[in-house]
LODO-883262 format. One record per residue (C-alpha): residue number from 1; y, z, x. Coordinates in steps of 0.25 Angstrom, whole numbers, plus 2048, in hexadecimal, padded with zeros to 3 digits. Layout:
// residues N
REC    nr    c2    c3    c1
REC   NUM     Y     Z     X
...
END
This chain:
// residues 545
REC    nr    c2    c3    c1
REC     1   800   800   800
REC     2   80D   7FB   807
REC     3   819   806   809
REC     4   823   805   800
REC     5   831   801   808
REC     6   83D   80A   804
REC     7   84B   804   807
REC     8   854   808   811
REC     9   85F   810   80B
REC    10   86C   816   812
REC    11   874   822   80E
REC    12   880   826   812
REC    13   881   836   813
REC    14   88F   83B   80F
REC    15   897   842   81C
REC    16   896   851   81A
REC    17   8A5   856   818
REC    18   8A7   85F   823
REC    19   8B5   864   826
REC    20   8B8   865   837
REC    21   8BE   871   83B
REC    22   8CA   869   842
REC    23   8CB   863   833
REC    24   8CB   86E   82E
REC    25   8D7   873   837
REC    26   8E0   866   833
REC    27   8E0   86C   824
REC    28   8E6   87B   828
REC    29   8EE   882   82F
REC    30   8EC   882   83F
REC    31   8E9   891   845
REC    32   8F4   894   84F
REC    33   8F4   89F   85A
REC    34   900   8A1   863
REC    35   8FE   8A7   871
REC    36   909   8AE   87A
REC    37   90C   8B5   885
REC    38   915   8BC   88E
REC    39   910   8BF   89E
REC    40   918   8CC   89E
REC    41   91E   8D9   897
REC    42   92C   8D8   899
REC    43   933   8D9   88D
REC    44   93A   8CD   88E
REC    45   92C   8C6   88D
REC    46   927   8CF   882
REC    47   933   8CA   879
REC    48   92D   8BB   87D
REC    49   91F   8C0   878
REC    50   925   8C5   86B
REC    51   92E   8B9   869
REC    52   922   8B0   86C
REC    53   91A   8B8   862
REC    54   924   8B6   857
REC    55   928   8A6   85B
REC    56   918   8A2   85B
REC    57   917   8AA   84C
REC    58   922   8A2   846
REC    59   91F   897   84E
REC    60   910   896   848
REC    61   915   89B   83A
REC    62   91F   88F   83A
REC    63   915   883   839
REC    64   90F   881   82D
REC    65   900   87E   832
REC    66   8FF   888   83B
REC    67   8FA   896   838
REC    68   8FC   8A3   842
REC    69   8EF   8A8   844
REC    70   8F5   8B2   850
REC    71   8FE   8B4   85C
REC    72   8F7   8B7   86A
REC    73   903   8BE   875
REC    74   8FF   8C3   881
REC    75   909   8CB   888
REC    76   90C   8D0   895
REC    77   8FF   8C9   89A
REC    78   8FE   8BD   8A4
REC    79   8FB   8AF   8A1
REC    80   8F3   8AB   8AE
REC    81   8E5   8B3   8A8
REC    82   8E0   8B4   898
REC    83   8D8   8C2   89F
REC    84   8E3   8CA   897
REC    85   8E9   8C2   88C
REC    86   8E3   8C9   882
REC    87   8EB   8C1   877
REC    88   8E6   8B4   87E
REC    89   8D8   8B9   87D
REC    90   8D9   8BD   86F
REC    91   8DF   8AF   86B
REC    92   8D4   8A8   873
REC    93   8C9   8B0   86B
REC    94   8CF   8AC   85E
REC    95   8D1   89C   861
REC    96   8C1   89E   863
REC    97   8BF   8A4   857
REC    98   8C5   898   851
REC    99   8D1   89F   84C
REC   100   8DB   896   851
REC   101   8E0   888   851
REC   102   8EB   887   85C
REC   103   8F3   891   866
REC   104   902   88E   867
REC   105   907   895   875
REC   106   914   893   87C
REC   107   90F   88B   888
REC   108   904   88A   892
REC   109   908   894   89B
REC   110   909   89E   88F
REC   111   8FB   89C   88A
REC   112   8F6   89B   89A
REC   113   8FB   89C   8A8
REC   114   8EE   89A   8B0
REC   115   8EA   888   8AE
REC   116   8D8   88D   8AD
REC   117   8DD   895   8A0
REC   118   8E6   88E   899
REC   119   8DD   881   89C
REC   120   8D0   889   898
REC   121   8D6   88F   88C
REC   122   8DD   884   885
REC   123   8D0   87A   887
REC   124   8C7   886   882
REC   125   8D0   887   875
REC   126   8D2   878   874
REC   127   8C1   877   873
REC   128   8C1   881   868
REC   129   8CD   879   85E
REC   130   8D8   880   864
REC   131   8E5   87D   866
REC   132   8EF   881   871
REC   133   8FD   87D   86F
REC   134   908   880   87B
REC   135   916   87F   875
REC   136   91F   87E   883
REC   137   915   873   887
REC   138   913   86D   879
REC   139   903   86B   87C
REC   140   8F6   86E   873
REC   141   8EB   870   87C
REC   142   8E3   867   871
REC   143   8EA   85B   874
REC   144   8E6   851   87D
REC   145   8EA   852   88C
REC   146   8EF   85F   88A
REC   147   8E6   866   893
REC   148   8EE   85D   89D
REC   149   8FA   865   899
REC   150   8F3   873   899
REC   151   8EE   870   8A8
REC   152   8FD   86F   8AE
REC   153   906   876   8A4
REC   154   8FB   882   8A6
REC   155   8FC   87F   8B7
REC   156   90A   882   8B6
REC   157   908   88E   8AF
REC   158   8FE   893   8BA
REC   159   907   890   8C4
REC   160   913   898   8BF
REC   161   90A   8A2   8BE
REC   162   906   8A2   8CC
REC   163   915   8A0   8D0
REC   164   918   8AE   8CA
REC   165   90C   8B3   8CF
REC   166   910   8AF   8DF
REC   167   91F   8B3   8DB
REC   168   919   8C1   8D6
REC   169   90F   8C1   8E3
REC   170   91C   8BE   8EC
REC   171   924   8CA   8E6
REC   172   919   8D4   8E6
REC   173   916   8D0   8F6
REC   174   925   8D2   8F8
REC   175   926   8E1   8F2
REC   176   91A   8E4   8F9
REC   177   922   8DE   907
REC   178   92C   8EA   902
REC   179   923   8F2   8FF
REC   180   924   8F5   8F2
REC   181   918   8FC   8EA
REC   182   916   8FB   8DD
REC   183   90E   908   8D8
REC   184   902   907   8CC
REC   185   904   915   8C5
REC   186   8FA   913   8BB
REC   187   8EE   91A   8C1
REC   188   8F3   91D   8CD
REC   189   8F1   92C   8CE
REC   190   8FC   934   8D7
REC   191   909   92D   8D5
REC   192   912   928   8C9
REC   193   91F   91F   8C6
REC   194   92A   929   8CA
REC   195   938   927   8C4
REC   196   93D   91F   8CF
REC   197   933   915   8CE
REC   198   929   91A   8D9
REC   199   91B   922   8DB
REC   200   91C   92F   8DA
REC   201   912   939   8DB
REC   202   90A   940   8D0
REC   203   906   94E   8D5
REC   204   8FB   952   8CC
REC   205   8F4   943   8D0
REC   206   8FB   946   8DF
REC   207   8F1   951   8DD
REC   208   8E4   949   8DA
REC   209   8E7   940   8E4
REC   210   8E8   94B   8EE
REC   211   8DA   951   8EA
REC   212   8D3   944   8EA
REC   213   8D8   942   8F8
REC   214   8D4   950   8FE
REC   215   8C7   94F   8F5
REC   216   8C4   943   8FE
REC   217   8C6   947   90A
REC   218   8BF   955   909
REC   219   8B2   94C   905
REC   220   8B2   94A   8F7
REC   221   8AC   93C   8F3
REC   222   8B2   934   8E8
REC   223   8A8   939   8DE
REC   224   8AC   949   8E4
REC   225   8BA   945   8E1
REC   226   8B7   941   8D3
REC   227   8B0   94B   8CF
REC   228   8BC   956   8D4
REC   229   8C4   94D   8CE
REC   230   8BC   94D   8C0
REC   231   8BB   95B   8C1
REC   232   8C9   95F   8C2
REC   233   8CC   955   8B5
REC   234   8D4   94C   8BD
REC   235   8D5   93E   8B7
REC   236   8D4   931   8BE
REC   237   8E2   928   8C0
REC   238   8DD   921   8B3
REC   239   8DC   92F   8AC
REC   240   8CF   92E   8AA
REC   241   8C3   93C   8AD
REC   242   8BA   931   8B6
REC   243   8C0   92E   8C5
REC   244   8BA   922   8CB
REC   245   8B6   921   8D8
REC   246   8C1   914   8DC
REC   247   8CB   91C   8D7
REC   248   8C8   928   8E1
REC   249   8C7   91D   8EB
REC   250   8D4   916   8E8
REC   251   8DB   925   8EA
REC   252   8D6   928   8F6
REC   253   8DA   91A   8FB
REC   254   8E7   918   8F6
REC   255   8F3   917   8FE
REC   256   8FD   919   8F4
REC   257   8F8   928   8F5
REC   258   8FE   92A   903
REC   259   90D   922   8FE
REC   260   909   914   902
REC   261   905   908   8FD
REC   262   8FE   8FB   8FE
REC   263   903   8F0   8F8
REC   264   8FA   8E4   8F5
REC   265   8ED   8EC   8F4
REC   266   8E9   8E0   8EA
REC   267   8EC   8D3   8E8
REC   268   8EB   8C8   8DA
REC   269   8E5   8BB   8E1
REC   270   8ED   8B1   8D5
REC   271   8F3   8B4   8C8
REC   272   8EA   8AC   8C2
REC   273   8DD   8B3   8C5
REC   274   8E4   8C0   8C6
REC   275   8D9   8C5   8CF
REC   276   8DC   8D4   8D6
REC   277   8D6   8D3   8E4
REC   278   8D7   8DF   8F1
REC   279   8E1   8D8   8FA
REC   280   8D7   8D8   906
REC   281   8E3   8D3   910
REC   282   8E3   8C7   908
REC   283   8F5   8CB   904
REC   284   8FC   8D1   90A
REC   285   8FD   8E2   90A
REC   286   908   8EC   90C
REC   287   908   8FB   90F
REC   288   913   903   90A
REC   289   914   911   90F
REC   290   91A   91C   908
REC   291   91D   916   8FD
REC   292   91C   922   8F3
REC   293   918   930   8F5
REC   294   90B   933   8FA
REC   295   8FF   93C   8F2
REC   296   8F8   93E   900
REC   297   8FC   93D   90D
REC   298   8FB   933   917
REC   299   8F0   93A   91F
REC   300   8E7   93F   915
REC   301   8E7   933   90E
REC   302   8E1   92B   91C
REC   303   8D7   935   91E
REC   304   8D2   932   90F
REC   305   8D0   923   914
REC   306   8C9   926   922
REC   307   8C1   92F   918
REC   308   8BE   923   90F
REC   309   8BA   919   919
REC   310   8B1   925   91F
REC   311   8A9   925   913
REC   312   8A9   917   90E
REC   313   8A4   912   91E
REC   314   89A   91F   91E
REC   315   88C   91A   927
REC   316   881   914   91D
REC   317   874   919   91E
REC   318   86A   914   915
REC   319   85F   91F   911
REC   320   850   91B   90C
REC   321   84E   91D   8FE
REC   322   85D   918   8FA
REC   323   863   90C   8F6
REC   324   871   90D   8FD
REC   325   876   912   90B
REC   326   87B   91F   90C
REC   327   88A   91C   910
REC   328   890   923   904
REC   329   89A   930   906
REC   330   894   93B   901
REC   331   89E   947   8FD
REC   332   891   950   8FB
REC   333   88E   955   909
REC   334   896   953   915
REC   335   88C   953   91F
REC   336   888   946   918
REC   337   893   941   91F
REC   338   892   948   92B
REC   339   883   94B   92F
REC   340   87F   940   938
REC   341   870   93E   940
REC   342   874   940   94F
REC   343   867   937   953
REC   344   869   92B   948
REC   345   878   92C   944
REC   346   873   92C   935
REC   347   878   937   92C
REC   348   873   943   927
REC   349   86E   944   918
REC   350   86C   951   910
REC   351   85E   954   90B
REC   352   857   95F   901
REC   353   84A   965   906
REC   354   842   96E   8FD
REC   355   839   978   906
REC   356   830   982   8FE
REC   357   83A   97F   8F1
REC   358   846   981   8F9
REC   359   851   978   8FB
REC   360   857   975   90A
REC   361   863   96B   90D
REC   362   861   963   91A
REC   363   866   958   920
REC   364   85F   94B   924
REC   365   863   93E   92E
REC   366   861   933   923
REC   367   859   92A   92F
REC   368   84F   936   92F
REC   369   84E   936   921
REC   370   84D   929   91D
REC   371   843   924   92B
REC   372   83E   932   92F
REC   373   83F   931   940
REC   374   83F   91F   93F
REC   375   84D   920   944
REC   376   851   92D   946
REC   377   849   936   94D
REC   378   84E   944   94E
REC   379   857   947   944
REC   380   854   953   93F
REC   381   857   95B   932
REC   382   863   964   930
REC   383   865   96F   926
REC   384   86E   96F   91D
REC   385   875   97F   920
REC   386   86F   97E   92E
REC   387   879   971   930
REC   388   885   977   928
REC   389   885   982   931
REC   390   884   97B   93C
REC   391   890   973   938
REC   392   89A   980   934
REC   393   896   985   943
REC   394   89B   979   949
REC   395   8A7   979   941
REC   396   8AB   986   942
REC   397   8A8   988   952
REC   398   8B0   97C   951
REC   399   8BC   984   94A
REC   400   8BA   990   953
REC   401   8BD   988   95F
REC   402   8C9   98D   967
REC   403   8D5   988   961
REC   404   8DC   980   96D
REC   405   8CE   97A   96D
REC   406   8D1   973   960
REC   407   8DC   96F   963
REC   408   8D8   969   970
REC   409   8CE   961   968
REC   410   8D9   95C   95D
REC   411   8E3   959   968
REC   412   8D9   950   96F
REC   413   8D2   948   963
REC   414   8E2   947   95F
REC   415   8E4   940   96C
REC   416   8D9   938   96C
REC   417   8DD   934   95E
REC   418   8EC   931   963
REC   419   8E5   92B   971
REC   420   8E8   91B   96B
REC   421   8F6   920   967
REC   422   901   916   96A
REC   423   910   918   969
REC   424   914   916   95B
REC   425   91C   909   95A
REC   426   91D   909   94D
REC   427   92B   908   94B
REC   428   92D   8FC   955
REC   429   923   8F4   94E
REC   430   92A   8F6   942
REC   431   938   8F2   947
REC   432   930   8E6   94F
REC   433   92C   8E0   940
REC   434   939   8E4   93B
REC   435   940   8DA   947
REC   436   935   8D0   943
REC   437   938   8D0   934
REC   438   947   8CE   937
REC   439   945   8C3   941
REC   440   93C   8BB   936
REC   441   947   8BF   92D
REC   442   953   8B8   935
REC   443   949   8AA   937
REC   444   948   8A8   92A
REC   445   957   8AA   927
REC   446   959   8A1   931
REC   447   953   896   92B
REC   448   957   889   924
REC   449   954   87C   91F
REC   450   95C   876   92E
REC   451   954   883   936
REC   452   946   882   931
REC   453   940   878   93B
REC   454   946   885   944
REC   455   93E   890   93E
REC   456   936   896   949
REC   457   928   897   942
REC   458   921   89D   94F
REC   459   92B   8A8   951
REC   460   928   8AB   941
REC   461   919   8AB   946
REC   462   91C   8B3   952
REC   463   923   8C0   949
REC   464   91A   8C0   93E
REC   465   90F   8C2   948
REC   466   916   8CC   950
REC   467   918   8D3   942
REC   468   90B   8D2   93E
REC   469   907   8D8   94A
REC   470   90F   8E4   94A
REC   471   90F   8E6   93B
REC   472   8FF   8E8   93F
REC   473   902   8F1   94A
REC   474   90A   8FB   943
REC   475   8FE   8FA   938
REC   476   8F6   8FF   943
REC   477   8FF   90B   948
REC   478   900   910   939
REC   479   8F2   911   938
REC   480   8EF   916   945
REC   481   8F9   921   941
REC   482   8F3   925   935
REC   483   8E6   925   939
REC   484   8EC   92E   946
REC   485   8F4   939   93A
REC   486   8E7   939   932
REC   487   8DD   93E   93D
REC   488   8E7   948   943
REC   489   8E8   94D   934
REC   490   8D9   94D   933
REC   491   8D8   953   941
REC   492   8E3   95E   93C
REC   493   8D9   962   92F
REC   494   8CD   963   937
REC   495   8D3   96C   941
REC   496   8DA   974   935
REC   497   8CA   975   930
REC   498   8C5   979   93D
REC   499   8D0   982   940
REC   500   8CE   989   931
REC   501   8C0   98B   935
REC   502   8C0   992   941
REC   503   8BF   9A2   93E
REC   504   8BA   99E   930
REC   505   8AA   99C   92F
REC   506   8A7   993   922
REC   507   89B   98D   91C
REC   508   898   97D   91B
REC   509   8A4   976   915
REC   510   8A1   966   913
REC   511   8B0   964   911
REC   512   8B3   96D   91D
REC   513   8A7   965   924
REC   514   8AD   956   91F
REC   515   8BC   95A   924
REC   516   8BA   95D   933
REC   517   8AB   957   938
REC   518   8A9   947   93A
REC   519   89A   949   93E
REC   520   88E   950   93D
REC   521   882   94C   947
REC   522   873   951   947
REC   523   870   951   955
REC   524   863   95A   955
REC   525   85D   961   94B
REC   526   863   96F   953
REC   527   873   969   954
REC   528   87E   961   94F
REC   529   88A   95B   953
REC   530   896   95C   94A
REC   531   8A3   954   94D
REC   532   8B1   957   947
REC   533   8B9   94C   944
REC   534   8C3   94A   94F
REC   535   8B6   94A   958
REC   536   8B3   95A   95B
REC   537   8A4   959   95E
REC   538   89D   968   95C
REC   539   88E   969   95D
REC   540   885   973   955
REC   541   877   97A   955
REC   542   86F   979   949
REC   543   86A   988   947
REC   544   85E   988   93E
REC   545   858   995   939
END
């Protein structure tokens, strides 16, 4: 039976009826943002924020297709970063939403000082349906070869901005040249703006700063300190009950607590980036010495930096069993500092033995420890009392020396200690750059557009050398100074200690301890050798029952 052939037929199918979104958008009223901005908070430009608030209203309002949906203005906030326009942000967020049609701004540097994000913006909105109209330009960033536009109008804006920015740069280099310091009082514990516009100092904060200081330097650690701190319901210069350990570190290493001042600590690499970085020598620094008055004295305030380099560059040792080297300060027990082998060099480390349920304190080369007699052979153990004993006998035979004995030994480790002493030519340094300075001066007065082919360039060469050279010279003789008043004040303390000592017996003191000995060495298991700092070497028995 054959198949039956159907014909062919054809339909049309009707279009469905769908109604596009830009369609859509010709049949009501466009959504309009304004966006504004002033880059500071003076008061002139906050009248200009509030004028432009009120124009872009009336301005929307006026035209009859047009509907405010809201007004974005960030003020007192830069252009050359979107990081901190919270009001740009916010109208970003809504344009994604789908809230808005077009944003009408005053011009390109207005919505934008950096090129990347006025260029990344605008294209981002243009691929969603928006509209970004510039009135000073008279562009919308959805017409055709408007990017063009963007790409130089927003070039010019960037390169305003890094105009202010060198002239900004310049001014701040020169008030540094004159030493002027600008002071940030916001949690700067110790000093306030006083009426006359300078630092002065807060006594009550004068006096935290003071105990954190002599906290320091009688062996307290940054946690030790913290915890006095906590305990004595002292809050942070944040106000805050918890102290971190940075902020006891930035204390403790602050010149500005002495009355001076480094300028250019930190420097910003561009204004665009706005990146902070630690000026590594990278700009130029200036010191300015007493600039305001100081919370601590010059000499205490170096011995609290010798006192942080000590512990910071303290010998690792690494010990079995543990996952770091042992290079840490430890504020616990001084002889941790102190107590070294005499055969290995390695330090000594404090151990708990339990004999017949008894607990007894020795101490241990960490060598022997760790290896047993691999690398050191006859260390031997040291009691706890046995050693403190022996320590307080070499102290105090030390104090009961005759006096003029004493003073022999300070006056020879003075001597040595002023042995590289030069005369002090400080002063004809200083007039020497002062001649060099006034020299340059009068070449460049001299010079004009007939003269120019006759300025000496060598010569120019020449002084600044010299001047660098000299200017490095009496950088060296202030230092060596300081370094020269800070040992003669230590020197002072510990024969102050020892003298204090002398007709007065005391037991085991680890601050008395930490004060006046540089080193403690094991030599036998019978005696030990303790050095004073200044170099006073006294050697004692080990007297065991």
């Amino acid at each position: 039976m054959e198949a039956t052939v159907r014909p062919k037929v054809v339909r049309v199918i009707p279009p469905t009826i769908n109604v596009s979104e830009s369609t859509k958008q010709e049949y009501r009223q466009k959504r309009v943002v304004a966006y504004c901005r002033v880059s500071t908070k003076q008061e002139e430009q906050l009248n200009s924020y509030d004028v432009q608030k009120r124009y872009y209203t009336e301005r929307i309002n006026s035209e009859p297709d047009w509907t405010l949906v809201a007004i974005f203005a960030d003020k007192g906030i830069t252009g050359t970063s979107v990081k901190k326009r919270e009001e740009f942000n916010k109208m970003i967020r809504l344009c994604k939403r789908g809230k808005v049609d077009m944003i009408i701004t005053k011009s390109i540097s207005r919505f934008a000082r950096n090129t990347v994000d006025c260029l990344k913006y605008t294209r981002m909105l243009k691929d969603i349906g928006v509209d970004v109209y510039f009135e000073e330009q008279g562009i919308h960033s959805t017409q055709p070869g408007a990017e063009f536009y963007i790409t130089i109008y927003g070039s010019i804006a960037q390169s305003e901005s890094e105009n202010i920015s060198a002239n900004i740069k310049f001014g701040k280099a020169q008030c540094a040249k004159e030493g002027k310091v600008y002071f940030h009082y916001k949690n700067f514990l110790g000093y306030r703006k006083g009426a006359d516009g300078q630092p002065e100092i807060v006594p009550e904060e004068a006096e935290t700063i003071r105990f954190i200081y002599e906290s320091y330097l009688s062996g307290d650690s940054f946690g030790g300190i913290i915890a006095k701190l906590k305990e004595r319901g002292i809050l942070s210069p944040s106000g805050k009950i918890e102290w971190q350990y940075s902020t006891i570190q930035s204390i403790l290493s602050n010149e500005r607590y002495k009355g001076d001042a480094i300028i250019n600590k930190t420097y910003i690499v561009d204004c665009i980036s706005k990146k902070v970085r630690v000026n590594n020598g990278e700009r130029p620094k200036y010191y300015v010495e007493n600039n305001h008055p100081a919370i601590i004295d010059a000499i205490t305030f170096a011995r609290v930096q010798e006192e942080l380099a000590r512990r910071t560059s303290k010998t690792k040792v690494k010990q079995v069993g543990t996952k770091t080297e042992q290079g840490k300060y430890s504020s616990k027990y001084a002889l941790t500092e102190l107590l070294v082998c005499g055969e290995c060099k390695t330090p000594y480390r404090r151990c708990t033995w339990t004999i017949k349920g008894e607990k007894r304190y020795v101490w241990r080369c960490i060598n022997r420890l760790d290896y047993g007699k691999k690398y050191c052979h006859e260390s031997p153990t040291v009691e706890e009392t046995t050693l403190h004993e022996a320590i307080m006998r070499a102290i105090q035979k030390t104090a009961q020396m005759n006096i003029d004995v004493l003073k022999t030994l300070k006056l020879h480790i003075g001597m040595a200690l002023n042995g590289e002493e030069s005369v002090d030519k400080t002063f004809e340094i200083q007039v020497r750059i002062a001649e060099i300075d006034a020299e340059f001066s009068a070449m460049l007065k001299t010079i004009s557009s007939d003269t120019v082919g006759e300025f000496d360039e060598n010569k120019v060469r020449e002084l600044m050398d010299e001047k660098s050279e000299l200017q490095r010279q009496l950088a060296d003789i202030t230092e060596t100074k300081q370094k020269r008043e800070t040992t003669e004040s230590r020197l002072d303390e510990i024969f102050t200690v020892i003298e204090g000592l002398k007709n007065r017996p005391m037991e085991y003191d680890d601050q008395v301890v930490r004060q006046i000995i540089e080193c403690i060495v094991v030599e036998s298991k019978d005696r030990i050798k303790v050095i004073f700092i200044g170099g006073l070497e006294v050697t004692e028995e080990l007297l065991t029952e």
